[in-house]
C-alpha positions in Angstrom: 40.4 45.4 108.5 37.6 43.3 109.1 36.2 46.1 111.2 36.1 48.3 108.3 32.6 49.1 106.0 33.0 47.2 103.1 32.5 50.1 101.0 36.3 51.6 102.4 38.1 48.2 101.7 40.2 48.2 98.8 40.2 45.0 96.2 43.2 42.3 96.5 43.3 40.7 92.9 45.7 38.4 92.1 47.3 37.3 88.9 48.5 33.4 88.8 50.0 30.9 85.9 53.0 29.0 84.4 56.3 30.6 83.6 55.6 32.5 80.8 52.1 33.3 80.4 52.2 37.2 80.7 51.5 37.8 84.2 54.0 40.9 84.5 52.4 43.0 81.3 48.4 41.6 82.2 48.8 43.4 85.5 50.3 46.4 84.7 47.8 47.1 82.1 45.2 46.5 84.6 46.8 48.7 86.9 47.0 51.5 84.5 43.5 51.6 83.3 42.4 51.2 87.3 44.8 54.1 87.8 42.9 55.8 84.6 39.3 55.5 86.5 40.9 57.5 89.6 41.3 54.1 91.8 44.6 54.5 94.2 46.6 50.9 92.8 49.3 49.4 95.0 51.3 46.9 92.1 53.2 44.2 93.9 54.8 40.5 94.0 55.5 37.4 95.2 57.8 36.2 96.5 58.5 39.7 97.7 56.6 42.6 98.1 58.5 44.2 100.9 61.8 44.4 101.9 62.5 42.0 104.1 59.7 39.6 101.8 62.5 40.6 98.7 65.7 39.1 100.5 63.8 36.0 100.8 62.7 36.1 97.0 66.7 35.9 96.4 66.7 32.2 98.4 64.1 31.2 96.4 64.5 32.2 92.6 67.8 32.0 92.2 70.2 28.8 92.5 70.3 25.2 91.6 66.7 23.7 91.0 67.2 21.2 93.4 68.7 24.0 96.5 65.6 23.8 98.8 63.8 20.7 99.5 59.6 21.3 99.2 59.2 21.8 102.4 61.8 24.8 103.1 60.6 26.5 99.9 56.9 26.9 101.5 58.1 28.0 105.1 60.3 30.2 102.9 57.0 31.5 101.1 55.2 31.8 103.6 58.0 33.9 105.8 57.9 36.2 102.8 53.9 35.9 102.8 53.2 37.6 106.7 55.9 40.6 106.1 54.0 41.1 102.7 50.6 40.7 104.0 51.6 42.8 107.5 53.8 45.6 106.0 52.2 45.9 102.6 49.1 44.2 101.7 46.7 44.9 104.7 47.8 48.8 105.2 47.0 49.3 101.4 43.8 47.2 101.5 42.5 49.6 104.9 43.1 53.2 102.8 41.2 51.8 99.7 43.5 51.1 98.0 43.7 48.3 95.1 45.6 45.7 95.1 47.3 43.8 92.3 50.2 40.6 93.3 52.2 39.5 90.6 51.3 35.4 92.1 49.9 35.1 95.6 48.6 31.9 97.8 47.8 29.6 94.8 51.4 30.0 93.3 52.2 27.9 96.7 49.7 25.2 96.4 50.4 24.9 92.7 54.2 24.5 92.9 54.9 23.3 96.2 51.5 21.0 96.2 50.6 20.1 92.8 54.0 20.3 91.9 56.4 19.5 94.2 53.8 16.8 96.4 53.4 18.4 99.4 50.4 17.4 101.3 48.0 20.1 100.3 46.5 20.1 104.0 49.6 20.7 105.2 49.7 24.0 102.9 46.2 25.0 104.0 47.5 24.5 108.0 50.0 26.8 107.4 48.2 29.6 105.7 45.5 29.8 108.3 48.2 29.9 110.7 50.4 32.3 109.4 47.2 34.7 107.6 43.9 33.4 109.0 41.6 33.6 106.7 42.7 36.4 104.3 42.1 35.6 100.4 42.1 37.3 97.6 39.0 38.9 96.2 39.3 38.0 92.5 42.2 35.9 91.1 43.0 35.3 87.7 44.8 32.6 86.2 46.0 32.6 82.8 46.5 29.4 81.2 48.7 28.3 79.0 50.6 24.8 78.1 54.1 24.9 80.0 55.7 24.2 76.6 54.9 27.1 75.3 54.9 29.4 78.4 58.7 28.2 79.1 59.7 28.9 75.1 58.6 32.8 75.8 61.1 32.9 78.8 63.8 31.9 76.6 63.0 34.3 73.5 63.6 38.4 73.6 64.4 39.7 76.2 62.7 38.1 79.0 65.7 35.6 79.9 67.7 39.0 80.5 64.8 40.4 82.2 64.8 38.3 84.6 68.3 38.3 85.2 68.9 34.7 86.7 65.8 34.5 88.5 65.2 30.9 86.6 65.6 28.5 89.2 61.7 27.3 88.7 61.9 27.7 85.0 64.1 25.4 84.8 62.7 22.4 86.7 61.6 19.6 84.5 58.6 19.7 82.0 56.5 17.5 84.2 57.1 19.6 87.5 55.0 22.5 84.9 53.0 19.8 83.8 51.7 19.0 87.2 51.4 23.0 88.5 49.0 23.4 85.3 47.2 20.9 86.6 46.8 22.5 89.9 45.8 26.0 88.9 42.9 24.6 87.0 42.1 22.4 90.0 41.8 25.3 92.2 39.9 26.8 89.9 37.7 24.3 89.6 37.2 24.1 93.5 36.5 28.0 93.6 34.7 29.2 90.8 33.4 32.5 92.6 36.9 33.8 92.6 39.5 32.0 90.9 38.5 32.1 87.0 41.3 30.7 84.3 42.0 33.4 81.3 43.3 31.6 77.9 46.6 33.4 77.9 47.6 31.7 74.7 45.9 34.4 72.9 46.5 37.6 71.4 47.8 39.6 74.3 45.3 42.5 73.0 42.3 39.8 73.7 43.6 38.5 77.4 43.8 42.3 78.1 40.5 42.5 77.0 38.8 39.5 79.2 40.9 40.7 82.1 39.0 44.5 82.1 35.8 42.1 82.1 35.9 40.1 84.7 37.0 43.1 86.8 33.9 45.0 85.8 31.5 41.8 86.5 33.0 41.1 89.5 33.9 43.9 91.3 31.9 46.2 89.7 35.0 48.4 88.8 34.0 50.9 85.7 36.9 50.3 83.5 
C-alpha cells in the first residue's frame, strides 16, 4: 500500500462517539452522497468487518457487562482489528476505494483506556504491533453527553435494532463519563485528523458539517 501513488489510495475515515450519538445514520449518509459523486465506498464496522472479525464482535457486545476483564476485551479488539484491516480494509484502500468504519482504533483507547484504565501505552504497543503504523485519514467524532446518547438507545426502535448487542450500553454512567472524556482528549492531541462534531444537534446540521469537513480535508467534491 505504501508503495502505491497517493493519488490511487483510497480514504479510510472513521466515525467515533458514545452510545447513541448517530454514528450508524451519519455514515451512511456520507456514504451515499460519496457514492452520488461516482467514488467506489466500502461501509463497514467495528468490532467486525469480516467474517471471522464478526464472530469475535458476538464475544464482545453481547453478555454480562462485567464477562471480559479490560485486558481480554482489547486483545479481543484487536484480533478482530488485523482480520479487518488484512481481509477488508487494506484491499479496499489499494483499488481506491473509500473507506467508512462504523468506530475504529480510538473506540479502543476510549473504552478500554479512558474507560476501562488500561495503560494507554500498552494500547499504543499493541496497535503498532498488530498494524504498524496504519491510521485513519480523517476521523470524526461526534459528541454528545452520555446521558443523552444512552436515552436514544432506549427510545424507538434502536433497543430492537440492536438486538442485544448492549453489553457496553449498559456499563455505568461514569464508565461513558470517562470514554467522553477520552474522545475529546484524542482529539485534542490530533487535531489534523480527529475533529469532534456536536451530535447533539439537528441530525440535518451534523449531516451538514460532516459533508464539510470531508470537502476541506480531503478535498472530496460533495
Amino acid at each position: 500500500m505504501a508503495d502505491q501513488p497517493d493519488r490511487a489510495r483510497g480514504r479510510f475515515i472513521t466515525f467515533e462517539g458514545g452510545e447513541g450519538a448517530g454514528k450508524s445514520t451519519q455514515i451512511r449518509l456520507l456514504a451515499a452522497a460519496l457514492e452520488a459523486s461516482g467514488r467506489e465506498v466500502c461501509l463497514t464496522r467495528e468490532p467486525g468487518g469480516s467474517p471471522g472479525a464478526e464472530q469475535i464482535r458476538e464475544l464482545l457486545v453481547t453478555g454480562e457487562t462485567g464477562r471480559w476483564d479490560a485486558l481480554t476485551e482489547l486483545l479481543l479488539l484487536y484480533a478482530a482489528r488485523r482480520d479487518h484491516v488484512k481481509r477488508l480494509i487494506e484491499p479496499a484502500l489499494e483499488r481506491g476505494c473509500w473507506v467508512l468504519c462504523d468506530r475504529f482504533a480510538d473506540s479502543t483507547m476510549a473504552y478500554q483506556g479512558y474507560g476501562h484504565g488500561l495503560e494507554l501505552d500498552r494500547i499504543s504497543d499493541l496497535h503498532r504491533i498488530v498494524l504498524g503504523d496504519l491510521k485513519p485519514d480523517l476521523t470524526l467524532v461526534l459528541d454528545l453527553p452520555p446521558e443523552t446518547g444512552l436515552a436514544r438507545t432506549r427510545t424507538g426502535g434502536e433497543a430492537a435494532r440492536r438486538g442485544g448487542e448492549d453489553r457496553f450500553e449498559r456499563m455505568e454512567l461514569a464508565f461513558h463519563e470517562r470514554m467522553r472524556e477520552g474522545f475529546r482528549t484524542i482529539a485534542t492531541a490530533e487535531p489534523q485528523r480527529v475533529v469532534l462534531v456536536d451530535a447533539a444537534r439537528d441530525p440535518s446540521a451534523v449531516t451538514a458539517e460532516v459533508a464539510a469537513l470531508v470537502r476541506a480535508r480531503l478535498g472530496a467534491e460533495l
